[in-house]
N, C-alpha and C positions, 0 to 999 in steps of 0.2 A: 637476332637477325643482324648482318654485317655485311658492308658492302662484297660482293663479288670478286674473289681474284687478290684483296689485299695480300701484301708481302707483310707476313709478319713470324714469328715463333707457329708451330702446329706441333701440337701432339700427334704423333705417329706409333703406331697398334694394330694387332692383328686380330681380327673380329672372326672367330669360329661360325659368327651367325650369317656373315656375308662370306664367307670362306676367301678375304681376302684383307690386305692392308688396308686401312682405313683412316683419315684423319680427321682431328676436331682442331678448335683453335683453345681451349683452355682445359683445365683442372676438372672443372664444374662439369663440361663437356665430358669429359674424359670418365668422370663419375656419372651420370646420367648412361654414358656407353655402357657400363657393366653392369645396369640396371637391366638393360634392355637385351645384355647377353644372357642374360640369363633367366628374365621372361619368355616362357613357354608358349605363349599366345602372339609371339612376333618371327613370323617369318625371318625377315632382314628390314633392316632398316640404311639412310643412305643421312647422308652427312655432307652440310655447309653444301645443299642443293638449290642451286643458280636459280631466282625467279627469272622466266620469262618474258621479257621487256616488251614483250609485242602484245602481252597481255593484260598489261596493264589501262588498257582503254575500257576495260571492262570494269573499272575501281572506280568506286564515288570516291573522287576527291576530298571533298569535306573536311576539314580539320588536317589539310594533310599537305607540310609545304609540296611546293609544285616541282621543287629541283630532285625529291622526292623519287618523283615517276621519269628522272632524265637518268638514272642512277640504276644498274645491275644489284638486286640484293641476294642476297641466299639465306635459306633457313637455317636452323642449327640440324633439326631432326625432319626425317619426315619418314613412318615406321609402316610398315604393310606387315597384317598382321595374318595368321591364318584364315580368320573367315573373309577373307580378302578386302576387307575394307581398310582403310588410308586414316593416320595421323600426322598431327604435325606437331612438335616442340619448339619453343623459342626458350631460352635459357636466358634468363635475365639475373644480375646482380644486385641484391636489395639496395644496395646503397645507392642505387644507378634507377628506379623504378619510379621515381619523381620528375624524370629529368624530360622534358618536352621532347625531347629528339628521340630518345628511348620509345615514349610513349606514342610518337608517331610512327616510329619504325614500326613497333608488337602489330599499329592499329593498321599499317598498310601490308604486312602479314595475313594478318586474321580476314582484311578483306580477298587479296591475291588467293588464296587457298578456297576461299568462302563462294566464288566465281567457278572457281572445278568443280564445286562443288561437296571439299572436303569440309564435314563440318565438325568433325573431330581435330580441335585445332586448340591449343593450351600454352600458356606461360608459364614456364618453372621459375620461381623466384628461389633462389640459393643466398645464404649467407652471405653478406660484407667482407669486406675486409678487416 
């Protein structure tokens, strides 16, 4: 999970499953896409999708700075799969999976998503640098 809107480098690809251009922000990204191209149980899936700021009054705070919920975040993944139910992916960097801000991002994910009600919702840790 990463803030909203950042200017940075994106991977740019054309996804057969969304039958359009699609973009992620890293490698890892980029690799997890063609996992999900090629699972047969995923409709389309959508990428670096904006949480809802006006939703987040529904999150237990708890553990979680407060500048936190003043801040636009987006997912990595979030996958709609044939029998229509809803995942979510967060793509984490092992070397990065300790890091306090890390671990408040995943945990204000897992709750944001946990409020709609999606409870198919996961952290992928991928290799360091």
């Amino acid at each position: 999970m990463e803030k909203a809107g950042i200017k940075g480098r994106k991977i740019k690809f054309f996804s057969k499953k969304n039958n359009s251009v699609i973009y992620v922000h890293s490698r890892d990204q980029k690799m997890f896409a063609e996992i999900l191209e090629a699972d047969p149980n995923i409709k389309f899936y959508e990428t670096i999708k904006e949480l809802d700021v006006n939703r987040y009054s529904g999150i237990n705070p708890i553990n979680i700075r407060r500048e936190y919920f003043e801040t636009t975040w987006s997912s990595d993944f979030v996958i709609h799969y044939e029998n229509e139910t809803i995942g979510v992916r967060e793509i984490v960097r092992s070397d990065n999976i300790y890091k306090k801000a890390v671990i408040e991002r995943l945990e204000l994910s897992r709750r944001y998503w946990l409020c709609l009600k999606v409870e198919n919702w996961k952290m992928l840790m991928l290799g360091g640098n």
